[in-house]
Structure formats: C-alpha cells, structure tokens
N, CA and C of each residue as an Amber inpcrd file, in Angstrom:
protein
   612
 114.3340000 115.7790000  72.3320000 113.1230000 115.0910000  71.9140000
 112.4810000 114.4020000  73.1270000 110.9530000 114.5010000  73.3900000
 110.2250000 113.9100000  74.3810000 109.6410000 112.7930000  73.8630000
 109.9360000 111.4180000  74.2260000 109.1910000 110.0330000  73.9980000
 108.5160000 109.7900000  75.1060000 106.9290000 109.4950000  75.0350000
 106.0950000 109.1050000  76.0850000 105.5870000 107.5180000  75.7440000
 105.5540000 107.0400000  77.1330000 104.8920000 105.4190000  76.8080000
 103.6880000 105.5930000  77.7020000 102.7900000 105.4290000  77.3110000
 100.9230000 105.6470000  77.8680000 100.2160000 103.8420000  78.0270000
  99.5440000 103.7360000  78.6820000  99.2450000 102.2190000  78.7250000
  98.5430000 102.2880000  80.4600000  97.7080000 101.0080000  80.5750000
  97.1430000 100.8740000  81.2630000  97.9610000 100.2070000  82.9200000
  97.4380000 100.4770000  83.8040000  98.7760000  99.2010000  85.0440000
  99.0900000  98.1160000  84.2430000 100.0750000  97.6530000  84.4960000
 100.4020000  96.3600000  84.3360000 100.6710000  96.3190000  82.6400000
 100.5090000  97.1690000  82.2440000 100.6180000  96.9450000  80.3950000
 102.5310000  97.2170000  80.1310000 103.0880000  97.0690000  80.9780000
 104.5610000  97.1290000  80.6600000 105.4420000  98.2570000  80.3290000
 104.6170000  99.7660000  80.7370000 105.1630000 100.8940000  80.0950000
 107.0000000 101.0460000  81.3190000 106.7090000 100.3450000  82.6870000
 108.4420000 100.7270000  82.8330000 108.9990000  99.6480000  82.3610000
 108.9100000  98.7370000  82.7130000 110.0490000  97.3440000  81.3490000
 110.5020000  98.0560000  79.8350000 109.5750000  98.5760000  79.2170000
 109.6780000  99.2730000  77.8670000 110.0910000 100.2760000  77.9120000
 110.0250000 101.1410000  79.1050000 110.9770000 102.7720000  79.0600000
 112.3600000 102.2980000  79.1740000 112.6480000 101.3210000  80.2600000
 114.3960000 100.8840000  81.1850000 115.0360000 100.1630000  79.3520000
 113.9810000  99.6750000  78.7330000 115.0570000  98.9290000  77.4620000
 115.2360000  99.6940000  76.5470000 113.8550000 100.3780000  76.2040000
 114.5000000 101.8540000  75.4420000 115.6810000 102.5540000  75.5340000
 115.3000000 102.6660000  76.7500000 116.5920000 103.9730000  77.6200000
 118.1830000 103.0700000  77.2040000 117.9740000 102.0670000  77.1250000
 119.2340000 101.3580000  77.7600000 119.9170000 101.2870000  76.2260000
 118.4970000 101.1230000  75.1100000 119.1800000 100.6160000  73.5620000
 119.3930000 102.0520000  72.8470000 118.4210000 102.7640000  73.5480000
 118.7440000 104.3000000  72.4740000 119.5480000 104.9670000  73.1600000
 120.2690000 104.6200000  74.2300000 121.0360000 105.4900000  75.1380000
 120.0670000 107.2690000  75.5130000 118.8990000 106.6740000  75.4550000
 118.2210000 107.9710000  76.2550000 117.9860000 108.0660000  77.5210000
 118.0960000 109.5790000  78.4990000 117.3690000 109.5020000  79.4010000
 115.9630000 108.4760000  79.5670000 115.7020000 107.9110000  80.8050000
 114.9220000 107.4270000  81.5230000 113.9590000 108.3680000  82.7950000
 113.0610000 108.7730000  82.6580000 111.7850000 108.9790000  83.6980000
 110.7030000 108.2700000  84.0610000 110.8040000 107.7190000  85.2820000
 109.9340000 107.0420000  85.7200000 109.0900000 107.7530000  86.0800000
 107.5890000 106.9610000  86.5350000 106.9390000 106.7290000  87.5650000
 106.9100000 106.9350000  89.2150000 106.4080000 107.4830000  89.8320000
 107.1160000 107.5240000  91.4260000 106.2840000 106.6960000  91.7260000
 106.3090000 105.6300000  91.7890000 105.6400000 104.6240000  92.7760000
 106.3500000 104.3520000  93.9630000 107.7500000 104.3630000  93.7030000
 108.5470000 103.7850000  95.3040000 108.1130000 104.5240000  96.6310000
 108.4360000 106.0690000  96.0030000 108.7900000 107.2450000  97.3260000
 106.6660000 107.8540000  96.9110000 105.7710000 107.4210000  96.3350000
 104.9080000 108.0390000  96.1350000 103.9160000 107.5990000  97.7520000
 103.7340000 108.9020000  98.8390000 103.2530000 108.4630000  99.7430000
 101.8920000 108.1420000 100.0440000 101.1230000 108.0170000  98.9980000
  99.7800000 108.2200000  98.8890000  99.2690000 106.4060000  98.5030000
 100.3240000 106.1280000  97.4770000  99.7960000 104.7300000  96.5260000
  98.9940000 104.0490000  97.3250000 100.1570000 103.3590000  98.8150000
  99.4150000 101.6980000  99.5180000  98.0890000 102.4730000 100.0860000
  97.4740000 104.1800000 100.2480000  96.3330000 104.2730000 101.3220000
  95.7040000 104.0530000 100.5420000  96.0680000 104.5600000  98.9610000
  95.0320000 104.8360000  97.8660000  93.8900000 103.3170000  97.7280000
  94.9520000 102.5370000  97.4100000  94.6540000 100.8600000  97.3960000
  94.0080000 100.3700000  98.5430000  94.1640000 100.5710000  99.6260000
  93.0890000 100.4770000 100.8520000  91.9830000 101.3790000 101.0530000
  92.1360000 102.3390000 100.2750000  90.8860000 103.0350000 100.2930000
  90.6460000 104.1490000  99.2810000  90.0970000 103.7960000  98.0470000
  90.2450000 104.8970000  97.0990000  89.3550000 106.0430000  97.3100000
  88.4870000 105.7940000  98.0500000  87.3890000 107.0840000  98.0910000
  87.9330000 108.0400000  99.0640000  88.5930000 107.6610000  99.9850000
  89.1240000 108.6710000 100.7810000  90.7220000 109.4290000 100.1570000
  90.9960000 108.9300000  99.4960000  92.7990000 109.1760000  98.8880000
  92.4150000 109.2130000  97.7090000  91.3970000 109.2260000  96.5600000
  91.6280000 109.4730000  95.0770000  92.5110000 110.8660000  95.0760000
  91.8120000 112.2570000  95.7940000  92.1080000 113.0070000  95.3560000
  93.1240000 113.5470000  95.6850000  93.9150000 113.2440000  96.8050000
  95.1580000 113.2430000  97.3760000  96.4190000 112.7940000  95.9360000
  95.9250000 111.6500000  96.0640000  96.6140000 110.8710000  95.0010000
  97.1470000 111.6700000  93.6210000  95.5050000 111.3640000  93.0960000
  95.7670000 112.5440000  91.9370000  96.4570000 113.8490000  91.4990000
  96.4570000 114.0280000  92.4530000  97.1260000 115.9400000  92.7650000
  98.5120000 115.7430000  92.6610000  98.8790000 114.6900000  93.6400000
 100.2630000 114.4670000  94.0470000 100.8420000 114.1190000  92.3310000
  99.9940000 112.6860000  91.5260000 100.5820000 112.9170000  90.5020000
 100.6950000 113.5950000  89.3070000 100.1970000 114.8050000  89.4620000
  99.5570000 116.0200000  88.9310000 100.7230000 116.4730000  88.6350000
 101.1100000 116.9900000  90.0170000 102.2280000 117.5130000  90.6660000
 103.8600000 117.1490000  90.0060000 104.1440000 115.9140000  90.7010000
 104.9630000 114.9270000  89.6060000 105.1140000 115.1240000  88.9380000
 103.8210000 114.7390000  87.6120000 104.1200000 115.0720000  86.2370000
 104.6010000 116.0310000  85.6660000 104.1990000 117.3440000  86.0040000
 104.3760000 118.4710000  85.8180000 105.6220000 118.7110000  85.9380000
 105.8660000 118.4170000  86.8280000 108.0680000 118.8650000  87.2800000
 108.4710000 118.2840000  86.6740000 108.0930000 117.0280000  85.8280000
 108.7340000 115.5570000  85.1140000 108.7250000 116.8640000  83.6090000
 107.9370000 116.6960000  82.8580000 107.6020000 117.5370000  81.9120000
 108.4180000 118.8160000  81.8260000 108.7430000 119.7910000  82.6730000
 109.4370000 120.6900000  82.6680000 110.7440000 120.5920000  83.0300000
 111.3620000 119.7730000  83.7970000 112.8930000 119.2520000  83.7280000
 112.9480000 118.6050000  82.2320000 112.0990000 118.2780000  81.1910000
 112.4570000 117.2200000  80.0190000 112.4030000 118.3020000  79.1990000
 111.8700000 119.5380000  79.0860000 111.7340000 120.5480000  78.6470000
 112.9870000 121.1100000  78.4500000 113.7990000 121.6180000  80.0030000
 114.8520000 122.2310000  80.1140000 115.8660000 121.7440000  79.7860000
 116.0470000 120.3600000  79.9520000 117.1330000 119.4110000  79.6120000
 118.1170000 119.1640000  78.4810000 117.1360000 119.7350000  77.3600000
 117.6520000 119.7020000  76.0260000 118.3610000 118.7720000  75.6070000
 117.4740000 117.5640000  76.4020000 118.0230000 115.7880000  75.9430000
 116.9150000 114.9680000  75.2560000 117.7220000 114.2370000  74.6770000
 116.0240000 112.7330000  74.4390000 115.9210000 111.8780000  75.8720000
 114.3430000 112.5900000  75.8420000 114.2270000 111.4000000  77.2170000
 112.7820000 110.5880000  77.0920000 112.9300000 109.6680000  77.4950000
 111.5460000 108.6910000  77.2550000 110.9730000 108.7980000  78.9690000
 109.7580000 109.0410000  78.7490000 108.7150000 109.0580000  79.9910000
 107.8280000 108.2210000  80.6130000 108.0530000 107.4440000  81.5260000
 106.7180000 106.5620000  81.6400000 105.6250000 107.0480000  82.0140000
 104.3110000 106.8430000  81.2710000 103.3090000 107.6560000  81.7050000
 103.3750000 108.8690000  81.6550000 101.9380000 109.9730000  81.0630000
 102.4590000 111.5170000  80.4440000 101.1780000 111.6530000  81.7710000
 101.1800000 113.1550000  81.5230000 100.6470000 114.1130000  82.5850000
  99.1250000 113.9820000  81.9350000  98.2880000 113.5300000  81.1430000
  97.2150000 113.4910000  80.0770000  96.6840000 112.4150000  80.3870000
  97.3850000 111.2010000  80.9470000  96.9500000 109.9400000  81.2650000
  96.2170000 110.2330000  82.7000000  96.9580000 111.1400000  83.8110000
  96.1270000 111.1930000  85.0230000  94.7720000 112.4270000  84.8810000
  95.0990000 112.9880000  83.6640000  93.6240000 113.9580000  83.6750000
  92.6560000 114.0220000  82.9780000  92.5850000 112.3470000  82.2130000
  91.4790000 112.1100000  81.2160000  91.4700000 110.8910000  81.1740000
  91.6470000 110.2140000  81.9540000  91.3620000 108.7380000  82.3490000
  91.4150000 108.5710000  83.7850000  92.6330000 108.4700000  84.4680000
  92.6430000 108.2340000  86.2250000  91.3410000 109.1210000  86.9650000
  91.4470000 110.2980000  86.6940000  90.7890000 111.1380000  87.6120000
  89.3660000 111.3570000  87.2360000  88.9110000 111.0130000  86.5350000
  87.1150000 110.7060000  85.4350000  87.0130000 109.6550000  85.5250000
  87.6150000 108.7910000  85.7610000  87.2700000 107.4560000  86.0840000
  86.7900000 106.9020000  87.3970000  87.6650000 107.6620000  88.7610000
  87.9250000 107.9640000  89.5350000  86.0890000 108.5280000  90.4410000
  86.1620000 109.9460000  89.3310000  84.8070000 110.3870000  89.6980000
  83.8930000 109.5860000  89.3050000  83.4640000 108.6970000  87.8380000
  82.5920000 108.3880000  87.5120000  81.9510000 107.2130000  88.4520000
  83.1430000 106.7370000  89.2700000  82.7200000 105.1700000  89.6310000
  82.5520000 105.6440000  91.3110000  82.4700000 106.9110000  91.2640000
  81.8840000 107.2930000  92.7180000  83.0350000 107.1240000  93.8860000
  84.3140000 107.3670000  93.3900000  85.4280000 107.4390000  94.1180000
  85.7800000 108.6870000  94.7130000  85.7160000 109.6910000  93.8410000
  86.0460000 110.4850000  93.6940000  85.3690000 112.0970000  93.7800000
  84.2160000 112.6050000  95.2930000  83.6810000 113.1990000  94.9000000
  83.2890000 114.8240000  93.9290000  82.4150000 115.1110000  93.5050000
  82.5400000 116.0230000  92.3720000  82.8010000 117.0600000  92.5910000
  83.1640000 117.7740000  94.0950000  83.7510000 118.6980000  94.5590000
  85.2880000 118.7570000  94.2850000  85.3830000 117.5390000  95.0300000
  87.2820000 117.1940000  94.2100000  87.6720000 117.4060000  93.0210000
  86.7020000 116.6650000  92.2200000  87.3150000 116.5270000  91.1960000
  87.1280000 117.5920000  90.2920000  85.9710000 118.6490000  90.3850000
  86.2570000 119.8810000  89.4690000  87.2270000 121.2110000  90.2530000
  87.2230000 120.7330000  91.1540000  88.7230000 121.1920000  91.8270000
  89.9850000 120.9970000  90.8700000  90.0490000 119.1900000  91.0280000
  91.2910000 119.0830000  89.9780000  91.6640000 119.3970000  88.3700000
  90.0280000 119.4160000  87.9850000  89.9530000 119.6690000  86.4940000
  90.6130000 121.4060000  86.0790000  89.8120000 121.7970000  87.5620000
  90.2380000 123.5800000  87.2330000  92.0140000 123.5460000  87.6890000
  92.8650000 122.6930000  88.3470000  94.2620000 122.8040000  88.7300000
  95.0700000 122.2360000  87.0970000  94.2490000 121.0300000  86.4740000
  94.7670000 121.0300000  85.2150000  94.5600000 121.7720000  84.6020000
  93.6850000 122.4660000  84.3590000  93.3120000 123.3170000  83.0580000
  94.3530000 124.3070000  83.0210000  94.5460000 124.5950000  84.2790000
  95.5740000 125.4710000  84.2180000  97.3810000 125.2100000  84.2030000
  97.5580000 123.8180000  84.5930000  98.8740000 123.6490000  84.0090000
  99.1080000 123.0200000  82.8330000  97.9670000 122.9410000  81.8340000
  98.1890000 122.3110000  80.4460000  98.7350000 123.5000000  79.5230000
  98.2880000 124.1070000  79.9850000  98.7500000 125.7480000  79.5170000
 100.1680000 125.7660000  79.1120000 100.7050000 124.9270000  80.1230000
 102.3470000 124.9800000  80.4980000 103.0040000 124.0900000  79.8310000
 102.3250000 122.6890000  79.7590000 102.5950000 121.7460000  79.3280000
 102.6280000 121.1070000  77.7870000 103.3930000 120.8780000  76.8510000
 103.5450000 120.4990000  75.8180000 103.4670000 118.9770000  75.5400000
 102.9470000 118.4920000  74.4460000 102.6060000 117.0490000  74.1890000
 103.5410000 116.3530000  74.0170000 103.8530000 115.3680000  74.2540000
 105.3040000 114.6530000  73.5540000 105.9130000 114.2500000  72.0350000
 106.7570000 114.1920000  71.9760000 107.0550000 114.1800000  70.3810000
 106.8850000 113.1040000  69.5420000 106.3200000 112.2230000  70.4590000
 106.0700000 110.7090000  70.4140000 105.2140000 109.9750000  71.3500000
 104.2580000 109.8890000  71.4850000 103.4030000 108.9300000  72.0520000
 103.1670000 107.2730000  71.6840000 103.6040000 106.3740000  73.0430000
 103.9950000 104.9370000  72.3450000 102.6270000 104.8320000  73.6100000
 101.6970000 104.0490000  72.9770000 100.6100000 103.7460000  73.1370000
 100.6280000 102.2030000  73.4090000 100.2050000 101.2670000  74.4390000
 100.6490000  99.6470000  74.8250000  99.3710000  99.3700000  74.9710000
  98.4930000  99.3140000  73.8200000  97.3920000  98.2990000  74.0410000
  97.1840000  97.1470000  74.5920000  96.6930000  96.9510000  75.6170000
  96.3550000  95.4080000  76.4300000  94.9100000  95.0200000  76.6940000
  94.8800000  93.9860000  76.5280000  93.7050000  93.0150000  77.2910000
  93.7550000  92.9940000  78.8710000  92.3600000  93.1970000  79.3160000
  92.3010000  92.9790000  80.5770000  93.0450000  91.8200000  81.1640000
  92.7500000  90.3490000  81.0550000  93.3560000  89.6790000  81.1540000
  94.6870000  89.4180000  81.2860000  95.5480000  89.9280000  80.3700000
  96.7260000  90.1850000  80.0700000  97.6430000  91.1450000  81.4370000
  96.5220000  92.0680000  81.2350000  96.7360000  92.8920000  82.3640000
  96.6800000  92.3130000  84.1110000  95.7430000  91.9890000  84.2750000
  95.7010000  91.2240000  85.2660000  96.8050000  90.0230000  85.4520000
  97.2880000  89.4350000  84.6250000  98.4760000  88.2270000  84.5850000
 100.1050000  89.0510000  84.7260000 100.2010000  90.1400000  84.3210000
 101.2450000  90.9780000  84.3240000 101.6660000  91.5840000  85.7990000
 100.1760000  92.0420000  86.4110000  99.9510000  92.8070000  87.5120000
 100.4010000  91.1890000  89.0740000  99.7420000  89.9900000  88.7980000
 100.2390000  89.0190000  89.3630000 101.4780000  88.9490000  89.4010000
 102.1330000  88.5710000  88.1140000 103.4340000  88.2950000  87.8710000
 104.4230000  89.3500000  88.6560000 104.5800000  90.3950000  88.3780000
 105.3040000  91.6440000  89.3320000 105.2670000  91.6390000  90.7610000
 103.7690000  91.3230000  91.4840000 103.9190000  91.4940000  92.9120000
 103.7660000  91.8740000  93.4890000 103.7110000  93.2030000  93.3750000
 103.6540000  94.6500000  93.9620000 102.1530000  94.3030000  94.8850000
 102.7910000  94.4160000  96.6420000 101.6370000  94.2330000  97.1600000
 100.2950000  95.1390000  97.3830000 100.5060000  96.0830000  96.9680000
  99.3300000  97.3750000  96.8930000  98.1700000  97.1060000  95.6060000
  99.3770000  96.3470000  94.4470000  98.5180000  96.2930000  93.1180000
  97.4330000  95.1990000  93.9030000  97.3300000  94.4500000  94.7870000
  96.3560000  92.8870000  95.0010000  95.1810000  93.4340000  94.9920000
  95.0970000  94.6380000  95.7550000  93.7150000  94.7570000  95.8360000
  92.7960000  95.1450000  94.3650000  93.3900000  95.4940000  93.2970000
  92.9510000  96.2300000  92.5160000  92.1130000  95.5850000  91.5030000
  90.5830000  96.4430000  91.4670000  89.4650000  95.6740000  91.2930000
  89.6790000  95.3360000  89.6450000  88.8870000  94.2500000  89.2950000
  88.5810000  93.9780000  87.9830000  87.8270000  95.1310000  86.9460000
  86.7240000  95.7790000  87.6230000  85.8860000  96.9660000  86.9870000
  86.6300000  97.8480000  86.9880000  87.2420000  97.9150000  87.9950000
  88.4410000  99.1390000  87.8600000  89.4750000  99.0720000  86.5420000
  89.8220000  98.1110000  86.2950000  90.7040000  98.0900000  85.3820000
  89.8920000  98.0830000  83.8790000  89.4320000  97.5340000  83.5220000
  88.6270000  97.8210000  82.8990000  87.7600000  98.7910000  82.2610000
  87.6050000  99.3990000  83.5920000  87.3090000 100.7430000  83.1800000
  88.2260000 101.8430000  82.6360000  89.4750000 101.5330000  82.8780000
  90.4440000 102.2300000  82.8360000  90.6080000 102.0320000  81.3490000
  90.6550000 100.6820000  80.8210000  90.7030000 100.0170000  79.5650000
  89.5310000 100.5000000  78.9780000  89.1340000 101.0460000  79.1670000
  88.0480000 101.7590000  77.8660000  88.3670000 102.8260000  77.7050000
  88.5470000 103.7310000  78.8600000  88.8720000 105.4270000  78.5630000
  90.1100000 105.1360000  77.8850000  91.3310000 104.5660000  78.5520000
  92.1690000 104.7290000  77.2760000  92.0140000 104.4840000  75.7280000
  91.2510000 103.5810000  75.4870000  90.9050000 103.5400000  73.8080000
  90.0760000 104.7250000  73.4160000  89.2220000 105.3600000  74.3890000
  88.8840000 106.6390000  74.1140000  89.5030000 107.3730000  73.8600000
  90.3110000 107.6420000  74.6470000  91.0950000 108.6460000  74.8300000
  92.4230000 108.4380000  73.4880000  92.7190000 107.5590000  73.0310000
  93.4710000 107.1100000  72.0730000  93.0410000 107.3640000  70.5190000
  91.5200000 107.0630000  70.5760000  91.1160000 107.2170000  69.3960000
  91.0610000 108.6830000  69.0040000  91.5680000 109.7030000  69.8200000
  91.0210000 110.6950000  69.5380000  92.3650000 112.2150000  69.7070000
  93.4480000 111.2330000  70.1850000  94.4160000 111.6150000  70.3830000
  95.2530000 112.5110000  68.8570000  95.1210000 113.5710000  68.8850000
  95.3250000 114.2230000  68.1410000  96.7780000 115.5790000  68.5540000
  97.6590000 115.4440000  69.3040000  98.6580000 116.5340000  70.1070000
  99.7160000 115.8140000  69.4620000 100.1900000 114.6940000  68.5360000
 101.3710000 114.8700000  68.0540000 101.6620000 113.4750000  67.4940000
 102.6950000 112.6280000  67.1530000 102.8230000 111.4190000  66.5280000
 102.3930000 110.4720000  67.7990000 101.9340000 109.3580000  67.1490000
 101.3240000 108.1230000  67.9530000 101.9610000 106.7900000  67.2850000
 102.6260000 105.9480000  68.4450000 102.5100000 104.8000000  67.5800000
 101.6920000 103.6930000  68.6070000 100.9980000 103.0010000  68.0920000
 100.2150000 101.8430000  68.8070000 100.7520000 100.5320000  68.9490000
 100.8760000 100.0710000  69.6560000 101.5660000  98.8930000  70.0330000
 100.8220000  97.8990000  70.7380000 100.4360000  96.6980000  69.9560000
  99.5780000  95.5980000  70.9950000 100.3430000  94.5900000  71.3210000
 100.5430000  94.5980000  72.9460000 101.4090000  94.1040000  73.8010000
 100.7300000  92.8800000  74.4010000  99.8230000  92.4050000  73.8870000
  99.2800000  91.2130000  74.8030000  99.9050000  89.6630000  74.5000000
 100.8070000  89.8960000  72.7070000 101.7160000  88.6700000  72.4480000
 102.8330000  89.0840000  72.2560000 103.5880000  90.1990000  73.1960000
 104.7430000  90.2910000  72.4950000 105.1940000  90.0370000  74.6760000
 106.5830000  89.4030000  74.2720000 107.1740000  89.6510000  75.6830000
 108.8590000  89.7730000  75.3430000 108.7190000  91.4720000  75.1130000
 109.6850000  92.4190000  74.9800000 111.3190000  92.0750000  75.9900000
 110.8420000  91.2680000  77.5400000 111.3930000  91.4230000  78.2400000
 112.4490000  90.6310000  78.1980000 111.8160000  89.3190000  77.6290000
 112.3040000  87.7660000  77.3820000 112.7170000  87.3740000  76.0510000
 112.1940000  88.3610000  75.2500000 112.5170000  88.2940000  73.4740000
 112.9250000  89.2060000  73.4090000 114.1210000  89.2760000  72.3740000
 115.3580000  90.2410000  72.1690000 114.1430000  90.1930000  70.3550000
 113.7520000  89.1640000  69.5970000 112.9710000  89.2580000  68.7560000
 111.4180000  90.8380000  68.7170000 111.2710000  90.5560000  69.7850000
 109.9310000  91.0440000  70.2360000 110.4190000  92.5540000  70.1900000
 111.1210000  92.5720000  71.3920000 111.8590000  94.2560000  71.0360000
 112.7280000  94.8040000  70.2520000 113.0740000  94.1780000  69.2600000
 113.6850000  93.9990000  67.8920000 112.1290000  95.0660000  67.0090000
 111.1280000  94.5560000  67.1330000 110.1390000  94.6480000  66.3000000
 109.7670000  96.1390000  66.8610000 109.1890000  96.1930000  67.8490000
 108.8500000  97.9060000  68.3600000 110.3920000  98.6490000  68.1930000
 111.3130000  97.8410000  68.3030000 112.5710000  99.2000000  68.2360000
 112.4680000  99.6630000  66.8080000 112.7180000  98.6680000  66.0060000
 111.8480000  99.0070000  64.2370000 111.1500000 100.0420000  63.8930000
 109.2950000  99.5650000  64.8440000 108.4250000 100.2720000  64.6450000
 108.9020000 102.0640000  65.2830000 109.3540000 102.2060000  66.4560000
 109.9120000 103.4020000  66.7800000 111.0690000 104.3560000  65.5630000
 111.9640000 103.5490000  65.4190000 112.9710000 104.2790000  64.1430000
 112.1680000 104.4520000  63.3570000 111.0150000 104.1920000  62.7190000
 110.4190000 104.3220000  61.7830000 109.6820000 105.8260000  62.0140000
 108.8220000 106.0840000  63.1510000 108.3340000 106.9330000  63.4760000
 109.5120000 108.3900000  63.4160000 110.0910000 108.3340000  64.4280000
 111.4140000 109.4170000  64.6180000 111.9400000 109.2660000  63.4510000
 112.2110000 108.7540000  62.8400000 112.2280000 109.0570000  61.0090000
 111.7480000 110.0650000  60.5360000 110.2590000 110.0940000  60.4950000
 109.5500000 111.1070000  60.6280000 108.9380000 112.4120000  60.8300000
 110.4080000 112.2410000  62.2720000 109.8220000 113.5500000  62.7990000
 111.0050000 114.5090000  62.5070000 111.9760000 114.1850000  61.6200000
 112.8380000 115.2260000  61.3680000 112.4270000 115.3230000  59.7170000
C-alpha cells in the first residue's frame, strides 16, 4: 500500500511521515533536501535554478514511486510526484521564474512519466495557513528556507487548494494542521492516527 502526505513548506508533511512510519511500523520516504544539490542556488536565485531544480525533483520522485511500487511494502511518502507538476513548476512559470521554454519542456518530460506513475492509495492532504506556515518554516531553521518570499508561499497556498479541490486519482483525507501540534501532542496524533484507520478501513 502507497500513503502520500501533500502539503505546502513548512506544513509538517516530514514530522507526520517519521511518526506515522514509527506508529504503523511502515516504510518511510523522504524528501531529498539534505543531498538535493540544487535547493541553497534555487533560494538565491530562483530564476536561474527553477528548472534545474524541478527536473532534479522530477527525477527523484519518479525512482521514489517505482522502488514503492516494487517493494511490495506499506510505505508512506513525503510529498508525491503531482505536487512538483501542478503546483511547484506553474507556479514557478506563472510568477516569471520560470521561463516558458523550460517549462513546456518540463510539462512534455511529465506527461510522459505519468504514464508510468500510479496515484497513491491514500493521499493525506495538511491544510495550512500562511501564517502558520511561515511560523513553522522559522521554527525549523533551515537556512535556505530564510529567503523564501511571502507571495511565494502563498501562491503555492492557493494552487494547492486548487489542486485539492479537484483531486480525483484515489482516497483523500484532509487534515487542518494549523491547531493541531502532532509533534508535542501524543492527543493531536491520536486524532489523525484515528482519522487514517478510518480511511484504510476503506480501502480493503
């Protein structure tokens, strides 16, 4: 079984994969932010590195997705391959980051590995407030996240509710994370572990 957690920076999707993983005894897939060599240029300069970026986590995803495929385990995912090709990379272009040579470049490199790619069996969706977001993104540290603009995020925070409302490839559960702190409350993640059994209930 494939569990995906989708959410905006800073909306808590690796805190919520590592406790998952740890309470359902499932595989864990991260994110490559550590070894990802693109992130700190991206953040100093997105117009020159969007599309570098993008590709690379194109790339990523894709091998992430097909090792979870082959595995014939339950594994929970942070972030799906759908999040960088209908929000990051249109967002990317729209706000003039990203020019339109690139980016229907990248649209034609997805189109063609969605082909390949299957939806998850579960989509956990972490609704946040900008705000929220921004206080999360402080709190962590991460010196690359400093630069990262307010419109930017924001913007990001709309396509995902777009992109959410319309999400139709397999079960969804929605989760609004702006009063719950999962990390510090054994209560809090008590309540989404709930809401999850409930779902996978479901799916057999």
């Amino acid at each position: 079984m494939h569990i995906a957690i989708a959410g905006n920076i800073g909306a808590g999707k690796t805190t919520l994969t590592r406790l998952l993983a740890k309470h359902f005894k499932w595989e864990a897939h991260y994110e490559d932010v550590e070894t990802n060599p693109y992130l700190n240029s991206f953040y100093e300069d997105m117009q020159r590195w969007s599309f570098n970026l993008q590709v690379y986590f194109l790339n990523s995803r894709l091998r992430q997705v097909v090792d979870i495929r082959d595995s014939g385990k339950t594994v929970i995912q942070d972030r799906t391959i759908f999040e960088d090709a209908y929000i990051f990379a249109p967002n990317l272009h729209e706000m003039g980051l990203m020019p339109s040579r690139d980016f229907e470049n990248y649209e034609t490199l997805f189109e063609l590995m969605s082909s390949f790619v299957q939806a998850p069996d579960l989509l956990i969706y972490l609704r946040s407030s900008v705000p929220n977001l921004v206080n999360q993104i402080q709190n962590r540290g991460r010196d690359y996240e400093n630069s990262i603009r307010l419109d930017y995020l924001k913007s990001l925070n709309d396509r995902y509710e777009k992109w959410i409302d319309t999400y139709d490839e397999g079960k969804l559960l929605i989760i609004n994370v702006d009063n719950l702190d999962y990390y510090n409350n054994p209560e809090d993640l008590g309540f989404i572990i709930d809401k999850i059994n409930g779902e996978i209930n479901g799916l057999f």
